[in-house]
LUMLOMI-449305 format. One record per residue (C-alpha): residue number from 1; z, x, y. Coordinates in steps of 0.05 Angstrom, whole numbers, always signed. Layout:
N
> NUM; Z; X; Y
...
//
This chain:
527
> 1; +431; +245; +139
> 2; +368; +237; +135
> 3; +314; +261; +200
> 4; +255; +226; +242
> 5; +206; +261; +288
> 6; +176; +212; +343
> 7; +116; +244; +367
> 8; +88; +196; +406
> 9; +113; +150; +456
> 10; +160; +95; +430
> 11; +204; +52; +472
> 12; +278; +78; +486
> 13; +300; +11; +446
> 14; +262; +36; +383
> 15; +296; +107; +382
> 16; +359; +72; +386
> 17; +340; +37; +320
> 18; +340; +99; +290
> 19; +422; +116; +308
> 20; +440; +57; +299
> 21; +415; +66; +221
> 22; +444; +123; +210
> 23; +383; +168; +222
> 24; +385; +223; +259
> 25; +319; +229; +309
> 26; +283; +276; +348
> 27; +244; +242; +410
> 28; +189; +290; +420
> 29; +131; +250; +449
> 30; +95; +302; +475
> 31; +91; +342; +405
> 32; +35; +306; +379
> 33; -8; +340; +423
> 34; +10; +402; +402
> 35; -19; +426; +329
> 36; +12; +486; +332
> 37; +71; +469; +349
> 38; +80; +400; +309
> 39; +55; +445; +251
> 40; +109; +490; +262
> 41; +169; +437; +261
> 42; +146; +385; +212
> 43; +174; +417; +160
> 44; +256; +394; +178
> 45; +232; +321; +174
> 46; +237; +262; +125
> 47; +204; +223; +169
> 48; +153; +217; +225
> 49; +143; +159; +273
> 50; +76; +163; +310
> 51; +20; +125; +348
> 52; -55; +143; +352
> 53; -49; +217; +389
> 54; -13; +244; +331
> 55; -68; +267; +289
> 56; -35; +266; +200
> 57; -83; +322; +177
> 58; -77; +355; +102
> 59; -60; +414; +134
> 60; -2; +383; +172
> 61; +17; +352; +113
> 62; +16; +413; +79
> 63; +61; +443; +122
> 64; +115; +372; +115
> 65; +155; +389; +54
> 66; +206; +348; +59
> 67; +167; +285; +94
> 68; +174; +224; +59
> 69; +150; +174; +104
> 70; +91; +164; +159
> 71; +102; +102; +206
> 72; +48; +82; +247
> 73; +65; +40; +314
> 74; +2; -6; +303
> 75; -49; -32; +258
> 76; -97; +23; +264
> 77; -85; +87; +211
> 78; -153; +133; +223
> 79; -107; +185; +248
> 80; -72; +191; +184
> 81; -105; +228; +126
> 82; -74; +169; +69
> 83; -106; +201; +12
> 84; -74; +265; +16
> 85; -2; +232; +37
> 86; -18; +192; -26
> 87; -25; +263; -73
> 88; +36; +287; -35
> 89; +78; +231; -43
> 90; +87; +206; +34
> 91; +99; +137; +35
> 92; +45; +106; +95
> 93; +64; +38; +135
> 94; +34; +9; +196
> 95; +64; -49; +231
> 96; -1; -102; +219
> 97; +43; -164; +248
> 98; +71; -133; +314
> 99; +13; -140; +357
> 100; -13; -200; +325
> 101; -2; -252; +378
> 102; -24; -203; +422
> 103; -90; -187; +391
> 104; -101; -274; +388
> 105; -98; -293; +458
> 106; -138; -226; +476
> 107; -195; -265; +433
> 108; -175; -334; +456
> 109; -184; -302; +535
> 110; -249; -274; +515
> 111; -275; -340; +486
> 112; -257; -374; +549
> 113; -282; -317; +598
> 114; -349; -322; +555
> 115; -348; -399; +569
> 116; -346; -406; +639
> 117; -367; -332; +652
> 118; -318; -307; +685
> 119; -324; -233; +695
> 120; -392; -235; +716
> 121; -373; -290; +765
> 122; -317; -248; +791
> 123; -371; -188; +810
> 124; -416; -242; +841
> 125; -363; -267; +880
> 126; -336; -193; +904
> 127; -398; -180; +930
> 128; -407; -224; +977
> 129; -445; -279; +949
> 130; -435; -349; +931
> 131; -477; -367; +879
> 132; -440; -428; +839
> 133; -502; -457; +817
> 134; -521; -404; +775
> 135; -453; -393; +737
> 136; -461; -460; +701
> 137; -403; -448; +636
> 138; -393; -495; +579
> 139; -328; -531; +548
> 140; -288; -508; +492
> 141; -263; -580; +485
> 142; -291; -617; +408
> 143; -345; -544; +406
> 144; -342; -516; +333
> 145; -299; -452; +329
> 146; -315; -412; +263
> 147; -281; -360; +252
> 148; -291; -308; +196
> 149; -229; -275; +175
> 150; -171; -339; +163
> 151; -108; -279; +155
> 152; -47; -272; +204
> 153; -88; -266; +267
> 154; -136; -308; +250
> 155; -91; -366; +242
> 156; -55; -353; +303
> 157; -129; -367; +343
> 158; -137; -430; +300
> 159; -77; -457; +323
> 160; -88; -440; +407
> 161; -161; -465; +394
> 162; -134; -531; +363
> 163; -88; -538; +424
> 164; -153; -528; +463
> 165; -180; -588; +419
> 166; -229; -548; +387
> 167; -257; -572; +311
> 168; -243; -502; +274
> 169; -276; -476; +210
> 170; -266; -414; +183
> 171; -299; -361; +127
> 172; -245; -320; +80
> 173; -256; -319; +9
> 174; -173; -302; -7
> 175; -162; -362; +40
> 176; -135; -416; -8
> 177; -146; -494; +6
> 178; -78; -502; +8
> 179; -68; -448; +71
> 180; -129; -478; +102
> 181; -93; -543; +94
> 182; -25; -521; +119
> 183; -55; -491; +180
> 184; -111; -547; +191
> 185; -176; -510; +187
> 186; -244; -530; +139
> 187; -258; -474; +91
> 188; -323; -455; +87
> 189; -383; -411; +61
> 190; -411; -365; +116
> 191; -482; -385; +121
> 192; -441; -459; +134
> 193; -409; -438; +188
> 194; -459; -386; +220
> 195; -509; -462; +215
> 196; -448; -500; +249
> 197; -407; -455; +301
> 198; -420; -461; +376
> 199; -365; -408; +378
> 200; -362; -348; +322
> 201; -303; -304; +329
> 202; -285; -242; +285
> 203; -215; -226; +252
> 204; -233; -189; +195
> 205; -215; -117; +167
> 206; -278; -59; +170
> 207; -297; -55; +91
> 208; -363; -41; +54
> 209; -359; -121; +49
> 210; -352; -135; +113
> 211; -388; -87; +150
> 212; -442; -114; +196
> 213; -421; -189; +174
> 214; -461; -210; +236
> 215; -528; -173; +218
> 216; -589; -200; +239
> 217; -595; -242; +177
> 218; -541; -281; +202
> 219; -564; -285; +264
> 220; -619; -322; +247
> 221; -576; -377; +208
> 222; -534; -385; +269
> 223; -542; -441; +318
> 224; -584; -427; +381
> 225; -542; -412; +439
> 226; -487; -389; +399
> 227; -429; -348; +428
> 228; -399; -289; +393
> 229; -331; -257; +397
> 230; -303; -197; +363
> 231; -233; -167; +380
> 232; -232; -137; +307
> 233; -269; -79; +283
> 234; -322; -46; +306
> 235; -383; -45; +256
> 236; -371; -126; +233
> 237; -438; -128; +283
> 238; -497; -100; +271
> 239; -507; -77; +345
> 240; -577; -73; +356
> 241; -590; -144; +321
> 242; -538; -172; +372
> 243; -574; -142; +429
> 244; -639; -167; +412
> 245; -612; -236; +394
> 246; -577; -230; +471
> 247; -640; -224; +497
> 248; -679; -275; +460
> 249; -628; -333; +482
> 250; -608; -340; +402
> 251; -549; -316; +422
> 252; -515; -348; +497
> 253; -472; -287; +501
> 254; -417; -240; +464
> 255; -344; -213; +480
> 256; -325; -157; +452
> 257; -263; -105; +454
> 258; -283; -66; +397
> 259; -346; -25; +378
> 260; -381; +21; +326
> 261; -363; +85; +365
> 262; -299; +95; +407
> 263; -285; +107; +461
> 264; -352; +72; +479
> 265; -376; +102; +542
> 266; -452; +93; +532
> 267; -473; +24; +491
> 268; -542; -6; +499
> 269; -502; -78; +512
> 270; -463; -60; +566
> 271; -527; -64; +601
> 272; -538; -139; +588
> 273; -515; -189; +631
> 274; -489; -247; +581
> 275; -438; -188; +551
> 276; -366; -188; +571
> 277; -335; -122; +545
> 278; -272; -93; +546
> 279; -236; -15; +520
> 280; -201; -45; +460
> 281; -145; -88; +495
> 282; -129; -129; +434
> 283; -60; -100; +426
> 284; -50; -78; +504
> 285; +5; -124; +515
> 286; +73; -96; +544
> 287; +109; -140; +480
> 288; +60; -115; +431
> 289; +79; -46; +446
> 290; +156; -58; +449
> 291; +147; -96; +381
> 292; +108; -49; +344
> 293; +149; +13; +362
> 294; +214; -39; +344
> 295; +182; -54; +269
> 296; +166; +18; +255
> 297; +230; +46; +275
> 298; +260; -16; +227
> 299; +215; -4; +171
> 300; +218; +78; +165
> 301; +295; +70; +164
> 302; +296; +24; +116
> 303; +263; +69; +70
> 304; +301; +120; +80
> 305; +373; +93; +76
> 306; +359; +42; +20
> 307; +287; +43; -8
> 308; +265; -16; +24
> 309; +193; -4; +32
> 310; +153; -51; +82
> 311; +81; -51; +97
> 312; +59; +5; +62
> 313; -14; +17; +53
> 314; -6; +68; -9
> 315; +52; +32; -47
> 316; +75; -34; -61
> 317; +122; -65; -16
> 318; +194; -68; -41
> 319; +240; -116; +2
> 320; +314; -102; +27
> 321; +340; -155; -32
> 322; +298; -129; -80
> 323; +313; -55; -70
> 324; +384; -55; -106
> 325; +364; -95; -167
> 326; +293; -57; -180
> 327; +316; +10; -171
> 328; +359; +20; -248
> 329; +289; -17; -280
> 330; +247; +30; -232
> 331; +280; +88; -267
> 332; +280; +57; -338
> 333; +204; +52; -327
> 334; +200; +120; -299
> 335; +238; +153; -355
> 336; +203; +115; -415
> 337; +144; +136; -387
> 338; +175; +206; -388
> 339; +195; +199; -466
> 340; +122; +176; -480
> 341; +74; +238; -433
> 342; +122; +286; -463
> 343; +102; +269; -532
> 344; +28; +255; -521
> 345; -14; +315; -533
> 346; -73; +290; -538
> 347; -121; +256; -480
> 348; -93; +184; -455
> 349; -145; +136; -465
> 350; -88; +67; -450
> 351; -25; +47; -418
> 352; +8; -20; -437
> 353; +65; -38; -398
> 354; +103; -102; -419
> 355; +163; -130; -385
> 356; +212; -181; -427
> 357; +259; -222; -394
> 358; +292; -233; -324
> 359; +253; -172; -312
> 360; +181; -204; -324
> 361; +206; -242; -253
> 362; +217; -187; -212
> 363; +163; -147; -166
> 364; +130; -109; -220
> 365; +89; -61; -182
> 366; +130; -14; -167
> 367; +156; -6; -242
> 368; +86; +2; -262
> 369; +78; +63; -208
> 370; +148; +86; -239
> 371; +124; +84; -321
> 372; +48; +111; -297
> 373; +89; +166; -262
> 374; +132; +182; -315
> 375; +67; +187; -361
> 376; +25; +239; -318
> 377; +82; +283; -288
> 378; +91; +319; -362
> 379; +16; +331; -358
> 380; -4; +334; -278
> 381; +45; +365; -241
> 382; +22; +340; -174
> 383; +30; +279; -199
> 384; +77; +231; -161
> 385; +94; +155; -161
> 386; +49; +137; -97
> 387; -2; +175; -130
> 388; -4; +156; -197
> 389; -38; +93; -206
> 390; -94; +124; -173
> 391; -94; +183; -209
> 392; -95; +140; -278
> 393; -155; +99; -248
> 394; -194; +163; -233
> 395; -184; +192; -301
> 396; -211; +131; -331
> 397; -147; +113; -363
> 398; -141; +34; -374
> 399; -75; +2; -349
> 400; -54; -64; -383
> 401; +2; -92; -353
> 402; +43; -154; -395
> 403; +98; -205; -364
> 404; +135; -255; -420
> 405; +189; -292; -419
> 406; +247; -269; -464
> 407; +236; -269; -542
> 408; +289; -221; -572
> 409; +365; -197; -560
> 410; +355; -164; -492
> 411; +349; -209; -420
> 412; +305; -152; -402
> 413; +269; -106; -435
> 414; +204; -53; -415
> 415; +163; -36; -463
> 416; +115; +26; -453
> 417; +52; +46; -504
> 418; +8; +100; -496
> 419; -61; +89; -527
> 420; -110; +172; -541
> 421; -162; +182; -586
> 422; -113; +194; -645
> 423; -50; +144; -645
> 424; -14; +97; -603
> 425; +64; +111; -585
> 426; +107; +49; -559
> 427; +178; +64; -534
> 428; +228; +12; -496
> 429; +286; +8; -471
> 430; +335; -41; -426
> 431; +383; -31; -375
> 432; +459; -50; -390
> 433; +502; -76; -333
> 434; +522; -2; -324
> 435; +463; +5; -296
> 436; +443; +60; -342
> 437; +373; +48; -377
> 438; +371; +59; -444
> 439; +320; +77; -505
> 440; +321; +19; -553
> 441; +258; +24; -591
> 442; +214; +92; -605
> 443; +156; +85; -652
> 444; +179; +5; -671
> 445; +239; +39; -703
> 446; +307; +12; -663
> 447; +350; +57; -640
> 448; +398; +65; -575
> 449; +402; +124; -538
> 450; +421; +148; -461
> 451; +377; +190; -439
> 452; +411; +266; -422
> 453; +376; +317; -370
> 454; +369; +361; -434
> 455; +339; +323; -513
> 456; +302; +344; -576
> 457; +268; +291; -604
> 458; +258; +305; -679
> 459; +219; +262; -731
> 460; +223; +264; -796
> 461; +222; +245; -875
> 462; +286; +197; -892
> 463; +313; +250; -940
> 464; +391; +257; -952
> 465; +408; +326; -915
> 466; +372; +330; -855
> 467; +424; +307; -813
> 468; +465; +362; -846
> 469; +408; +415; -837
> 470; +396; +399; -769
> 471; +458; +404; -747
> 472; +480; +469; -778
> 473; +424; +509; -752
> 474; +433; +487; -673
> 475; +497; +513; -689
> 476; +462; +574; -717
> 477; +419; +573; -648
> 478; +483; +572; -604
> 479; +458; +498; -578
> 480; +519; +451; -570
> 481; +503; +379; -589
> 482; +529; +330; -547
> 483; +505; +257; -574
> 484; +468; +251; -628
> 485; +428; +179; -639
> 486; +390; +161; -704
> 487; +342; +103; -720
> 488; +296; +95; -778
> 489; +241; +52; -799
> 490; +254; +39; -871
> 491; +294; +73; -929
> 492; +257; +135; -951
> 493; +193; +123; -898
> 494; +199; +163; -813
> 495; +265; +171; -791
> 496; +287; +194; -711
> 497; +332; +241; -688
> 498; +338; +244; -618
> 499; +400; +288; -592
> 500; +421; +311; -534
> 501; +445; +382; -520
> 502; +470; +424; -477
> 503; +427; +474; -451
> 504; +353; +490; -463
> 505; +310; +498; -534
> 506; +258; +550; -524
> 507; +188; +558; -575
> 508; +228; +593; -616
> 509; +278; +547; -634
> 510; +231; +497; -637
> 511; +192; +532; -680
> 512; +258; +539; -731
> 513; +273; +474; -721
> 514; +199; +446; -746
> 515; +198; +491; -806
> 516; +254; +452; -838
> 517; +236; +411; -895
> 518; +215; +347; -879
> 519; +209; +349; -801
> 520; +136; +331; -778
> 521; +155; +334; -709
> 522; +201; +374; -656
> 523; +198; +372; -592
> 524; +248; +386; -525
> 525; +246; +337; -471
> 526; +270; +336; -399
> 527; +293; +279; -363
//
């Protein structure tokens, strides 16, 4: 049975999910606190549910050798070192869609607080005065809303603001016409909307592309008087333009839960008067908490009783009904890339992967993580399938991936070729409705094989007698065969012998085995 630390705080409802799965769990929501101590126990666990106190460091994860999965209650990951769960292995989900709703009326209540100037009226009020002429607001009704960022949450605020009657344009280059369409916004360039919004509001992730999206560049494109909102990321704003542009009257005023530097204790703009700011309240909603602790606690046993794998942000997402069919292809891909690393011994310079068939249909990525896997393991130990595609891209390996429909005998087929300075080396293979994947092709030469925890893999001149030769002297070496599976190209030209055996061939043997006449090639693989 498989075990979950919580080391945060999650909901009584979420640790339930865990039992009722089938997984045990250990509530400790104090234990994030502790280094020491979480350091000390992270080791029994295949999985750990957390929040933002928990801090994921390498050493920690050093220390987690049997942790297979991180689950973060929330959007937010900076407290979880990815790139080292990545080289371990450790699958890493957040729950991106729990607090969305959440996170849209926050910026929907800061629009409309920013409006009619609300907070500031409050204060006025508190204190004694009465001063209704000066807090003169502005309607939402037929204003321009632009908002940058079209994804989950940003559609949610283009749906309230329509039902506040609002004309709504937004800026996302992977929005497509036909999602602006379907959720009845006008896609447009930036500089368009920065020239037409009365209303600009943020809902974009922090990247090197989107980072300080609002600079003062595009302050100066924006309409006079323009209002700014940004329950996002801190760093979409370049903070000092926006300050200046709050005290020039470009811009009327901004509302913002996010900054560059958190907590945020000391920011020039909390000293202007036409900025409404509040501690990062986007997800602070008594449902958004419940949900996001629910969906973790959902998605970390799902991975661990049946592979489903949802949300991940090092591995592609594998659903519940795809889980059962992809796993035997998973492993095909994994062990043809096996067959292929052990024989390369020379730098990889390619990888082709081409699926055939009903296969070419399924969710590809994680068979390409699988073969890529299967490649590096023989030569990077470390190596692992979260890893691996980023391992390839570092060492300047190029991966070509291939989808078809079917051409030959099999429904579905995986073909693998390895590309170094000296040769290329294709092998394929299919899986049956065993379930068991099978070798079909090695070199272009067909042959069927199931691959055995223990194989030599011999080629060699089509000469009458080898078979003969080879056989007699594992028998001289003590080595019991146990299948034996020929293919050839063409009569006289490179024939294959791959055999499996019981038992292990050392150098020795090897060597023995290579001297025979005719045999260019010997090798013992591992599956």
């Amino acid at each position: 049975m498989p075990k979950v630390l919580v080391s945060d705080k999650l909901s009584p409802t979420a640790v339930q999910i865990f039992k009722d799965n089938g997984v045990e769990v250990d509530y400790l929501p104090d234990l994030g606190k502790d280094k020491e101590k979480l350091l000390e126990a992270i080791g029994q666990y295949d999985g750990l549910a957390i929040r933002s106190a928990t801090k994921v460091t390498e050493k920690l994860l050093a220390a987690a050798t049997n942790l297979k999965v991180i689950g973060r209650a929330g959007i937010g990951v900076d407290n979880v070192d990815i790139p080292a769960a990545t080289k371990k292995g450790i699958i890493v989900m957040n729950t991106p869609f729990g607090n969305s709703i959440t996170t849209a009326e926050h910026a929907i209540s800061m629009m409309l607080s920013l409006a009619r100037q609300i907070p500031e009226a409050d204060a006025s009020t508190r204190a004694g005065k009465w001063e209704k002429n000066r807090f003169m607001g502005v309607e939402v009704t037929n204003k321009v809303l632009g908002i940058v960022g079209c994804g989950n949450i940003g559609a949610i605020v283009a749906d309230r603001a329509q039902g506040l009657r609002m004309k709504v344009i937004a800026f996302d280059p992977f929005l497509t016409p036909e999602r602006a369409l379907e959720i009845g916004v006008e896609k447009v360039e930036l500089d368009d909307l920065l020239a037409r919004a009365d209303f600009i509001t943020l809902h974009t992730p922090l990247t090197e592309q989107t980072r300080n999206v609002i600079s003062a560049e595009a302050i100066a494109k924006s309409k006079m008087g323009v209002r700014i909102i940004n329950c996002a990321r801190g760093g979409l704003i370049d903070e000092a333009a926006l300050a200046d542009a709050l005290k020039s009257g470009q811009v009327a005023g901004a509302a913002l839960d996010v900054f560059l530097e958190e907590p945020a204790s000391a920011n020039p703009l909390f000293d202007l008067p036409n900025v409404i700011a509040t501690p990062h309240l986007g997800a602070s909603t008594s449902e958004a908490q419940e949900n996001v602790a629910l969906q973790v606690a959902e998605q970390i046993s799902a991975y661990l009783m049946s592979g489903e794998i949802t949300n991940a942000l090092n591995f592609p997402s594998i659903s519940g009904e795809e889980a059962p069919r992809l796993t035997p292809f998973i492993k095909l891909a994994e062990v043809l890339g096996s067959f292929a690393g052990q024989l390369t011994e020379t730098s990889i310079q390619t990888i082709k992967i081409e699926f055939e068939g009903n296969v070419a249909a399924m969710n590809t990525k994680p068979m390409v993580a699988a073969a890529l896997h299967g490649v590096l393991k023989p030569l990077l130990a470390e190596v692992n399938m979260v890893s691996a595609p980023q391992v390839a891209k570092d060492r300047g390996m190029a991966v070509e991936v291939v989808t078809r429909e079917q051409q030959g005998a099999y429904e579905n087929y995986i073909r693998l070729t390895i590309g170094t300075e000296r040769q290329e080396r294709a092998v394929a293979g299919t899986v049956f409705a065993s379930g068991k994947p099978r070798v079909i092709q090695v070199k272009n030469i067909n042959m069927e094989a199931e691959l055995t925890p223990s194989m030599l893999y011999v080629t060699n001149e089509d000469k009458p007698g080898h078979i003969g030769r080879l056989g007699t002297l594992l028998g001289t070496l003590g080595i019991n065969i146990a299948n034996f599976n020929l293919g050839r190209d063409q009569v006289g030209s490179d024939a294959i012998a791959l055999v499996s055996i019981d038992g292990t061939l050392g150098d020795k043997q090897l060597a023995e085995i290579l001297a025979l006449p005719g045999v260019k090639q010997a090798k013992a693989l591992k599956f």
